[in-house]
N, CA and C atoms as a LAMMPS dump frame, in Angstrom:
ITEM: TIMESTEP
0
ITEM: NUMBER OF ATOMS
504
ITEM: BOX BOUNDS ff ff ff
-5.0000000000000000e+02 5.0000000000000000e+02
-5.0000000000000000e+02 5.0000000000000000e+02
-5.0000000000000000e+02 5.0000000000000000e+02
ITEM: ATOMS id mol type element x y z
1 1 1 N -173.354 182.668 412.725
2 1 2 C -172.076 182.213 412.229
3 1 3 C -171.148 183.405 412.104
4 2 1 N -170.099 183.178 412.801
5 2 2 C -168.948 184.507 412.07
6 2 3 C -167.995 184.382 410.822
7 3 1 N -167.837 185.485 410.512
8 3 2 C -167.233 185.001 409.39
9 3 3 C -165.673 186.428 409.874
10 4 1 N -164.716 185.38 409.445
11 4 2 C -163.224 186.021 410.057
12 4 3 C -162.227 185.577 409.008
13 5 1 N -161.132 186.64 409.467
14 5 2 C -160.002 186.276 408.507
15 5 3 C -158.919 186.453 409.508
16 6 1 N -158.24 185.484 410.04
17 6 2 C -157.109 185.53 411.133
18 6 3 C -155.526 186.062 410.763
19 7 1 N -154.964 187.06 411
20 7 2 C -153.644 187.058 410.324
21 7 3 C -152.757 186.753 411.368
22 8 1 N -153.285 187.705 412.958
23 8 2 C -152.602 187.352 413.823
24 8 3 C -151.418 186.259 413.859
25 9 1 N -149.885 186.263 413.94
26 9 2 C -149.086 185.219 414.173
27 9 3 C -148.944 184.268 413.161
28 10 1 N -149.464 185.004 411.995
29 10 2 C -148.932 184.319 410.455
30 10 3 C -148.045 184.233 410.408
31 11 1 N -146.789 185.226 410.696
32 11 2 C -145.728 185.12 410.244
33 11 3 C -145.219 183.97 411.262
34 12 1 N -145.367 183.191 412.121
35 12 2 C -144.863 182.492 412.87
36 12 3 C -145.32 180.862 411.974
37 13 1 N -146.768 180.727 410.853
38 13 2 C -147.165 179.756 410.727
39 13 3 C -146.335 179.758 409.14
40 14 1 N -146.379 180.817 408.785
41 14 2 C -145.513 181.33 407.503
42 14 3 C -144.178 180.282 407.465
43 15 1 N -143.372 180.917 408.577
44 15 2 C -141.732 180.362 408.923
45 15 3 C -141.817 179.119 409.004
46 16 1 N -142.938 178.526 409.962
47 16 2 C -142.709 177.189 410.077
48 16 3 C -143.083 175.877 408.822
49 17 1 N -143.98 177.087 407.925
50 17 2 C -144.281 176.784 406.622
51 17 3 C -143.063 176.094 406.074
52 18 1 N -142.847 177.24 405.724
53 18 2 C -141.449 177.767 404.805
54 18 3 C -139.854 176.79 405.762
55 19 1 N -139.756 176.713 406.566
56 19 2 C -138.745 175.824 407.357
57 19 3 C -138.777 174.116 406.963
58 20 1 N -140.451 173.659 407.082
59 20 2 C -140.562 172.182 406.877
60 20 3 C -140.341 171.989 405.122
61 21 1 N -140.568 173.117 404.453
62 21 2 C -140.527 173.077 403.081
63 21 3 C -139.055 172.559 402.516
64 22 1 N -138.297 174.01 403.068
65 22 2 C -136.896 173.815 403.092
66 22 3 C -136.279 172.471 403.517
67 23 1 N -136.542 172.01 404.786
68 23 2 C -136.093 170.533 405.245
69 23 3 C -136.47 169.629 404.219
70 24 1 N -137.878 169.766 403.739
71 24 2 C -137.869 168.76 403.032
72 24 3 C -137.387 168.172 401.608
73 25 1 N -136.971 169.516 401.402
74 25 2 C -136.572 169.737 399.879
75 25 3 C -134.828 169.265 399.713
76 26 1 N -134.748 169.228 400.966
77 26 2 C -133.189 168.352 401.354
78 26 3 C -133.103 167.037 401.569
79 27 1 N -134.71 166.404 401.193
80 27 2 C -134.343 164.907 401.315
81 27 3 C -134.175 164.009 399.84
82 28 1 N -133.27 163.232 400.315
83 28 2 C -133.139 162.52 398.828
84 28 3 C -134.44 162.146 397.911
85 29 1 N -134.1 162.35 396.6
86 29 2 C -135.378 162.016 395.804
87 29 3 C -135.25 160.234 396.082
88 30 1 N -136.742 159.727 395.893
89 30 2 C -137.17 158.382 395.822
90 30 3 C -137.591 158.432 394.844
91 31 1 N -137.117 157.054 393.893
92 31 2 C -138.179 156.932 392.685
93 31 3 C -139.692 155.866 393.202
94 32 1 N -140.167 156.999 392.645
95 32 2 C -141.654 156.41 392.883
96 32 3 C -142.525 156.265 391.758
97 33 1 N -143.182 155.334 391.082
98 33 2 C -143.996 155.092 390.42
99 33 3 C -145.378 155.551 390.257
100 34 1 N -145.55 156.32 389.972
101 34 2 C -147.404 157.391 390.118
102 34 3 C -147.989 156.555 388.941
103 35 1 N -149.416 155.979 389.511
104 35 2 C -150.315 155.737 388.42
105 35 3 C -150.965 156.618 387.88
106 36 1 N -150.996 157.384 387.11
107 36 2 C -152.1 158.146 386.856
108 36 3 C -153.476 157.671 386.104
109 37 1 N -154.725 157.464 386.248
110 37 2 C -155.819 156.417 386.063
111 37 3 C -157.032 157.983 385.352
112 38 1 N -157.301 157.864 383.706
113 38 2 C -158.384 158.623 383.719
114 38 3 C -159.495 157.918 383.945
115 39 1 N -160.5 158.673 384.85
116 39 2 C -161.777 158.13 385.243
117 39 3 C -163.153 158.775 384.016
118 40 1 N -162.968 160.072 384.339
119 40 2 C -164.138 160.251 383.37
120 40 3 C -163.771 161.748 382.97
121 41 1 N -164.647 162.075 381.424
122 41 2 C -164.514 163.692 381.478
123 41 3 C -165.738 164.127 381.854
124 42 1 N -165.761 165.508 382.348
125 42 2 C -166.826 166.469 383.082
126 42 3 C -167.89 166.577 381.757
127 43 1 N -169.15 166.984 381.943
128 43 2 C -169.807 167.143 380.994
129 43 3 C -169.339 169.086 380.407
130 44 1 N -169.739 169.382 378.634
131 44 2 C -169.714 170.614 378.695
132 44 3 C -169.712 171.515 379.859
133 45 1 N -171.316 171.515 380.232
134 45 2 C -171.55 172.608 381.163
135 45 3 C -170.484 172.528 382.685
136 46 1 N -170.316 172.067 382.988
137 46 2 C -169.227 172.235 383.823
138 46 3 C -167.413 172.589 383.41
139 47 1 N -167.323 173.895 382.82
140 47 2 C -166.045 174.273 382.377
141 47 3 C -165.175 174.303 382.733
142 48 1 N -165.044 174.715 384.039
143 48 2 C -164.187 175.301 384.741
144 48 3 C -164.265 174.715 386.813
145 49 1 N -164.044 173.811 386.661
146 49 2 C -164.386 173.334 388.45
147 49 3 C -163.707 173.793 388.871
148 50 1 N -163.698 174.615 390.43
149 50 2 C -163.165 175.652 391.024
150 50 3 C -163.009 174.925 392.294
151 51 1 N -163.721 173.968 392.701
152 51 2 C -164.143 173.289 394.176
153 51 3 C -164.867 172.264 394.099
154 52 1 N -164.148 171.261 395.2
155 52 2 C -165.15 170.282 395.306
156 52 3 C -165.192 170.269 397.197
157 53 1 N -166.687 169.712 397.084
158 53 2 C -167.244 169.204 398.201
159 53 3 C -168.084 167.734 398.969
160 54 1 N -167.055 167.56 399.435
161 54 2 C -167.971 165.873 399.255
162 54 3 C -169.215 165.429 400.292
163 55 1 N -170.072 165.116 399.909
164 55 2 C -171.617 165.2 401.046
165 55 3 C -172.148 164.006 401.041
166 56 1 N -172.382 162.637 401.899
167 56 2 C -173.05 161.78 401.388
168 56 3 C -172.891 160.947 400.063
169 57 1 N -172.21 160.646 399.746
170 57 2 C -171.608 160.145 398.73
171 57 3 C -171.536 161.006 397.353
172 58 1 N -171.821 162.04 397.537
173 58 2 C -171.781 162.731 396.153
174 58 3 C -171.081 163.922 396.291
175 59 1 N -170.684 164.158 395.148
176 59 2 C -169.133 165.481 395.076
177 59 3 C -170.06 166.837 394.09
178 60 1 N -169.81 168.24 395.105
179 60 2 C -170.355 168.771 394.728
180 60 3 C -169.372 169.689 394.128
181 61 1 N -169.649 170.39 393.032
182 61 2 C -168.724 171.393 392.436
183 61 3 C -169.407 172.445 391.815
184 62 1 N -168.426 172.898 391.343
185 62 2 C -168.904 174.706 390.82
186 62 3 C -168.103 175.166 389.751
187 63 1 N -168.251 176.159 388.468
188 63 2 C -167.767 176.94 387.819
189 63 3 C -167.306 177.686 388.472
190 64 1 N -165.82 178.195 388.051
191 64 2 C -165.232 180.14 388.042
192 64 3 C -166.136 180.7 387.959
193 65 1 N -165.577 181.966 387.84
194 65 2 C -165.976 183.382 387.431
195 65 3 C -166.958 183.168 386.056
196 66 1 N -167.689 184.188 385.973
197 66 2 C -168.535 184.212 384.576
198 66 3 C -169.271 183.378 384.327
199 67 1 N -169.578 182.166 384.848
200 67 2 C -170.556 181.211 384.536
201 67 3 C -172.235 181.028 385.295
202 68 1 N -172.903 180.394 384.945
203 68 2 C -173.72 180.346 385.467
204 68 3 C -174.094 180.099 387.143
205 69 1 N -175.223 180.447 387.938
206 69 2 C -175.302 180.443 389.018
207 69 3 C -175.462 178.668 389.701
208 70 1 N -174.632 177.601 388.951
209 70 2 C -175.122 176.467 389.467
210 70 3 C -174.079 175.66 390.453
211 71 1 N -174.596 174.586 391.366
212 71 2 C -174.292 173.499 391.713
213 71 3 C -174.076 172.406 390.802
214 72 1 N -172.958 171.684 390.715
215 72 2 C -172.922 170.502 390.196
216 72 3 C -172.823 169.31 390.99
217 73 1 N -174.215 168.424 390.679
218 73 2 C -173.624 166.817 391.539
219 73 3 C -172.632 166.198 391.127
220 74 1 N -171.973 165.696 391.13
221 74 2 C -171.311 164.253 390.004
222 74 3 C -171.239 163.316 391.721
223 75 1 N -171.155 162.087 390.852
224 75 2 C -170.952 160.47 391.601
225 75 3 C -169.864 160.665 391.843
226 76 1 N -169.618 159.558 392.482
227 76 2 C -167.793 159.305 392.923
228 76 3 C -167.029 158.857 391.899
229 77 1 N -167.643 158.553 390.673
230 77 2 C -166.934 158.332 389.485
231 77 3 C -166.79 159.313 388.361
232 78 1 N -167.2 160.257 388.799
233 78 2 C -167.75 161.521 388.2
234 78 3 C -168.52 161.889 387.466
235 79 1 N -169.373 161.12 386.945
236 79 2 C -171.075 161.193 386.277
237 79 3 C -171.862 162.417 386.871
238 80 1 N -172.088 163.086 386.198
239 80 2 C -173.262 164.415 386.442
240 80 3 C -174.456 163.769 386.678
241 81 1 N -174.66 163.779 388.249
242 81 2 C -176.426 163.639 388.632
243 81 3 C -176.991 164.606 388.695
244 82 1 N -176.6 165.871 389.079
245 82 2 C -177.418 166.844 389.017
246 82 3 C -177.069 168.28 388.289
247 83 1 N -177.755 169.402 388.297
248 83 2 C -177.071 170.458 387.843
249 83 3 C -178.291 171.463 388.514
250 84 1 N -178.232 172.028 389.847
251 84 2 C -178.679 172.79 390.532
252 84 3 C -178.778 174.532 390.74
253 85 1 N -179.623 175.47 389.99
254 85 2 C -179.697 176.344 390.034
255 85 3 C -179.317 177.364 391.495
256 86 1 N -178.983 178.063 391.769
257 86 2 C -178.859 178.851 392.956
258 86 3 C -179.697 180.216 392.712
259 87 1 N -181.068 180.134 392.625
260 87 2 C -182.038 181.366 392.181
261 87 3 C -181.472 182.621 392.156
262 88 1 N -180.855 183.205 393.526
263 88 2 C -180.608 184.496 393.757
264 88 3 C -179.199 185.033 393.893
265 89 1 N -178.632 184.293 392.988
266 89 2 C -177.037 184.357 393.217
267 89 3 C -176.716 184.928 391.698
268 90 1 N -175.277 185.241 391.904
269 90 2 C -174.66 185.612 390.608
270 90 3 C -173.199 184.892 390.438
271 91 1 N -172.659 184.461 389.474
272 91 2 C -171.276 183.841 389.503
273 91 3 C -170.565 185.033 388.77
274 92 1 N -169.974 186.137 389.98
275 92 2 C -168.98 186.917 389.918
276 92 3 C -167.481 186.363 389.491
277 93 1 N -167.288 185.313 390.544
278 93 2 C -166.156 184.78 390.671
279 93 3 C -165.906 183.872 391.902
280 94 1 N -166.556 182.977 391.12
281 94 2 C -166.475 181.56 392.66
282 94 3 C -165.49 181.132 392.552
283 95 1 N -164.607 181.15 393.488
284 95 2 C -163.493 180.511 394.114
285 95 3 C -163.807 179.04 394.851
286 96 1 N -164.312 178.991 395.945
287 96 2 C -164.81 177.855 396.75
288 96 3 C -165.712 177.664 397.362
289 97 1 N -165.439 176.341 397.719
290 97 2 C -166.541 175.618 398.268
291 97 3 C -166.582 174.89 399.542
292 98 1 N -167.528 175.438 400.636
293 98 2 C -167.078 174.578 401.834
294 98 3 C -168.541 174.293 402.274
295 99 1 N -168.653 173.494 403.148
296 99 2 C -169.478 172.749 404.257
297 99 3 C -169.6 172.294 405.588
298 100 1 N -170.929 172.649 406.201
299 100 2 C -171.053 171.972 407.482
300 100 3 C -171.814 171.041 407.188
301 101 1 N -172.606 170.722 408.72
302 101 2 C -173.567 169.487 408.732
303 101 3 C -174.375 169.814 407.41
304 102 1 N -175.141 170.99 407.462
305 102 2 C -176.502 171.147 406.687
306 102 3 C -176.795 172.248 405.703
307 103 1 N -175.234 172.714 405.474
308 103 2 C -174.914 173.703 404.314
309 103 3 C -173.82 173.534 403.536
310 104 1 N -173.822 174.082 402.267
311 104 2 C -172.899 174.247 401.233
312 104 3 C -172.686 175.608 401.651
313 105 1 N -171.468 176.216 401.034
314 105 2 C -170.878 178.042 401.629
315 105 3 C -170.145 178.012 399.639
316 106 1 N -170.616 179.043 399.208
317 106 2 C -170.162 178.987 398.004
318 106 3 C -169.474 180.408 398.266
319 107 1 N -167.843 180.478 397.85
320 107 2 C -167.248 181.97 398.105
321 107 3 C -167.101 182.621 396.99
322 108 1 N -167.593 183.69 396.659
323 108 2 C -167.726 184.42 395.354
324 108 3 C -166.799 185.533 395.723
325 109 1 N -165.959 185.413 396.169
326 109 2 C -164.183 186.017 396.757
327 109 3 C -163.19 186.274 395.299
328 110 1 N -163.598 186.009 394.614
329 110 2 C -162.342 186.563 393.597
330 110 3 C -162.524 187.704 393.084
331 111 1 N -161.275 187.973 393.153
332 111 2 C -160.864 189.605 393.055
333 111 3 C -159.397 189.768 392.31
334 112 1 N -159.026 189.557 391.84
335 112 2 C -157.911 189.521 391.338
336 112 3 C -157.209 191.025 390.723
337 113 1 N -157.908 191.832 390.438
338 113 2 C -157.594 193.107 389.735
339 113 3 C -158.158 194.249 390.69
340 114 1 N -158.39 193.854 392.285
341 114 2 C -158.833 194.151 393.516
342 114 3 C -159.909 195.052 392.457
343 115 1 N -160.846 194.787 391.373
344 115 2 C -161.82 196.324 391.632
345 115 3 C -163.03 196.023 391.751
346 116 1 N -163.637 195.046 392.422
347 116 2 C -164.728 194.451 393.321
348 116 3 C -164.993 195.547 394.268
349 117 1 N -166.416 195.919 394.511
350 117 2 C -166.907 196.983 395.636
351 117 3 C -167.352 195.895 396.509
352 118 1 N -167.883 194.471 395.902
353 118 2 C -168.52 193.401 397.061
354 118 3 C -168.471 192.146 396.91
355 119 1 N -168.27 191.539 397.631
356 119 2 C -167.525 190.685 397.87
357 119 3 C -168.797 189.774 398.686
358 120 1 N -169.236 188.126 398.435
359 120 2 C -170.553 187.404 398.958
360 120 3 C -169.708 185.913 399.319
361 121 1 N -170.602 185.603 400.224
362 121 2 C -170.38 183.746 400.514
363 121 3 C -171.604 183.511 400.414
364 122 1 N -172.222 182.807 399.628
365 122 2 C -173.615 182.142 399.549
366 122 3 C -173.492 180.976 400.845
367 123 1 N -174.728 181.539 401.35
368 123 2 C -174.864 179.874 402.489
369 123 3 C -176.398 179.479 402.096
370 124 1 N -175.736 178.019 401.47
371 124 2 C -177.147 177.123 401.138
372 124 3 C -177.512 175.886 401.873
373 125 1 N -178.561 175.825 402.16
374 125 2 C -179.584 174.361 402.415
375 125 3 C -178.404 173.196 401.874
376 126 1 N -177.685 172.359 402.247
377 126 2 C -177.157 171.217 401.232
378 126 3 C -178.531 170.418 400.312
379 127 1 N -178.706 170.881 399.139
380 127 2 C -179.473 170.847 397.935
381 127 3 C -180.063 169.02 397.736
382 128 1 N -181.065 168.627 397.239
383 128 2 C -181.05 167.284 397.074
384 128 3 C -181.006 167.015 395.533
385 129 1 N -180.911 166.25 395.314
386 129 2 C -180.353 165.799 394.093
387 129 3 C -181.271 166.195 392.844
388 130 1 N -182.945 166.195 393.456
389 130 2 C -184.106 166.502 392.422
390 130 3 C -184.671 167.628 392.609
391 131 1 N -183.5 168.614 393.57
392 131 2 C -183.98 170.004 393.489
393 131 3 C -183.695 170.937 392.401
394 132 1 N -184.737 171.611 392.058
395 132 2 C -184.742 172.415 390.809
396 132 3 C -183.974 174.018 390.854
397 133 1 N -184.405 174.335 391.929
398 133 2 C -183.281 175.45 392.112
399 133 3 C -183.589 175.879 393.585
400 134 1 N -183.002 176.532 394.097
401 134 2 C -182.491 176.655 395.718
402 134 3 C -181.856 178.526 395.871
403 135 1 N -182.674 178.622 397.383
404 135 2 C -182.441 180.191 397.039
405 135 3 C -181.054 180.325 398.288
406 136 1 N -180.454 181.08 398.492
407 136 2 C -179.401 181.298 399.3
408 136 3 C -179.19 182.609 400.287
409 137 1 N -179.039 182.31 401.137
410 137 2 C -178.598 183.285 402.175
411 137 3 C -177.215 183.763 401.758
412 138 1 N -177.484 185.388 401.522
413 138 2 C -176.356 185.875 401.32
414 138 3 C -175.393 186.679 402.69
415 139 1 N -173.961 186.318 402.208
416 139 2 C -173.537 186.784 403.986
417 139 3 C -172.435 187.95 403.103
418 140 1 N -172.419 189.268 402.957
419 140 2 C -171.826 190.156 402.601
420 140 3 C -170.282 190.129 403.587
421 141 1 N -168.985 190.167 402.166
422 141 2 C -167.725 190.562 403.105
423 141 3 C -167.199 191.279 402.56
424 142 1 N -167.029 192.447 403.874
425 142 2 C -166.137 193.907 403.568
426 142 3 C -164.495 193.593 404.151
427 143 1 N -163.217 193.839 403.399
428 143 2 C -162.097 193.738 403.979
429 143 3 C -161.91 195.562 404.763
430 144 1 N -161.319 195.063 406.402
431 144 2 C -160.946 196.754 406.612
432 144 3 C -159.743 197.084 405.675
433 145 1 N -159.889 198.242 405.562
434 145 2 C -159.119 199.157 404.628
435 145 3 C -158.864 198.746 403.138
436 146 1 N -159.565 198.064 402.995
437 146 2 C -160.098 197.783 401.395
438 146 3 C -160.603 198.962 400.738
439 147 1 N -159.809 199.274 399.527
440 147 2 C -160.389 200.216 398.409
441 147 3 C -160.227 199.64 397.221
442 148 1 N -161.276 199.509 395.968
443 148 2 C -161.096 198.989 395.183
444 148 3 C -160.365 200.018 394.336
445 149 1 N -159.874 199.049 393.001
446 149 2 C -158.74 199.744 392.257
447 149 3 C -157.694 199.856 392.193
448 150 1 N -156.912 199.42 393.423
449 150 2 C -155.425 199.083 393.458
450 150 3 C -155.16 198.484 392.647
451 151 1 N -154.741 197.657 391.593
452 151 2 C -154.924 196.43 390.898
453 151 3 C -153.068 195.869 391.191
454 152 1 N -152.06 196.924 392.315
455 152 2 C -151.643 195.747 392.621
456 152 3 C -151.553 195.65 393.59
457 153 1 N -152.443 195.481 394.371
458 153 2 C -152.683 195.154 395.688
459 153 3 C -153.346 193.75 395.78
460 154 1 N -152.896 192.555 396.171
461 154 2 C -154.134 191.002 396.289
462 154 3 C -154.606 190.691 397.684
463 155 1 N -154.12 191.557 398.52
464 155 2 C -154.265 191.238 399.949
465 155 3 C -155.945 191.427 400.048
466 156 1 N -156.472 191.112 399.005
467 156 2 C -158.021 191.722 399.172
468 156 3 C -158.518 190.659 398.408
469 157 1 N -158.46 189.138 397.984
470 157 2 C -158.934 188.318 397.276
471 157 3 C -158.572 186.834 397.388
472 158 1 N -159.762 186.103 398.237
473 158 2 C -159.336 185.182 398.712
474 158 3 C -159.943 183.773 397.647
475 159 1 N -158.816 182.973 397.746
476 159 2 C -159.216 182.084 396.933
477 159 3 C -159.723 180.266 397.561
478 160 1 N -159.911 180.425 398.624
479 160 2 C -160.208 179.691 399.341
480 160 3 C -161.117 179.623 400.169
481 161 1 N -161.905 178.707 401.149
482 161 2 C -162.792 178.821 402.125
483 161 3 C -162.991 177.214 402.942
484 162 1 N -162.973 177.529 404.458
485 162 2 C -162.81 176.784 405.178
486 162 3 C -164.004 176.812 406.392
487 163 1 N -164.503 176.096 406.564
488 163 2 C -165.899 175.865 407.945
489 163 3 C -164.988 175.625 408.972
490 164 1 N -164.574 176.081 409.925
491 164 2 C -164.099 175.093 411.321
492 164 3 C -165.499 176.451 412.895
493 165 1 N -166.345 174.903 413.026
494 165 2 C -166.975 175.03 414.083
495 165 3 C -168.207 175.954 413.616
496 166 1 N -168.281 177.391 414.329
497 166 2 C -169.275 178.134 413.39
498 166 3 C -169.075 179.564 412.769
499 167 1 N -167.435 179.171 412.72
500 167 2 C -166.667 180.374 411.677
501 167 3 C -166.147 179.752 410.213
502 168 1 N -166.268 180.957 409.361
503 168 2 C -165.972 180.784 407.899
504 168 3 C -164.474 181.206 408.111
């Protein structure tokens, strides 16, 4: 699997960003009616959800930074079925969560005060529901010309993560 960060011709996806934004922000407001519907609250141990991932009918999520090394199941209604250890991991600062066919990718990418020396994406087994804990392939990411300590520098802390094909 590679794992990449594309900047190439940003500024071209940037503009066109930033152009449809602008257009759109010139269209008349509609009143629209939003339901907002509470379904359920998260249990304690899940403080802070950072990501969800949806697999087979069940939504997988995760704590921030500082918390424990787990997976969370919940239902589609959000009921906690599971709460899945990740043996050999640490929760530095999980940002996200992505998937292929037959893995979860947990990104432990936050950096915010750039003074991280390392930077991990856990790639796991997609976990079953009565698994007790699950060990992970760790995939180490170095940014070029990354030095930690800048603290104002963010071009070094990603808060997101995306699978397309067999790049991260």
């Amino acid at each position: 699997m590679r794992v990449g960060f594309r900047f190439a011709g940003a500024w071209k996806a940037s503009l066109g960003l930033i152009s449809c934004l602008a257009l759109h922000a010139c269209l008349p407001a509609q009143d629209r009616e939003l339901n907002v519907e509470f379904v359920t609250e998260f249990p304690d141990s899940l403080e802070e959800s950072s990501a969800l991932a949806l697999a087979d009918e069940v939504v997988w999520t995760l704590n921030d930074s500082g918390n424990a090394a787990v997976l969370f199941a919940l239902s589609l209604q959000g009921q906690l079925l599971a709460e899945v250890p990740i043996r050999n991991a640490r929760n530095i600062d999980w940002e996200s969560l992505a998937q292929d066919e037959s893995h979860l990718f947990v990104a432990d990418t936050g950096n915010n005060l750039n003074s991280r020396d390392s930077l991990v994406i856990y790639r796991i087994p997609k976990p079953r529901l009565d698994s007790e804990n699950i060990a992970a392939e760790l995939i180490s990411i170095r940014y070029a010309g990354y030095e930690s300590g800048n603290m104002s520098s963010h071009n070094f802390d990603a808060e997101a993560l995306a699978v397309r094909g067999d790049e991260l």
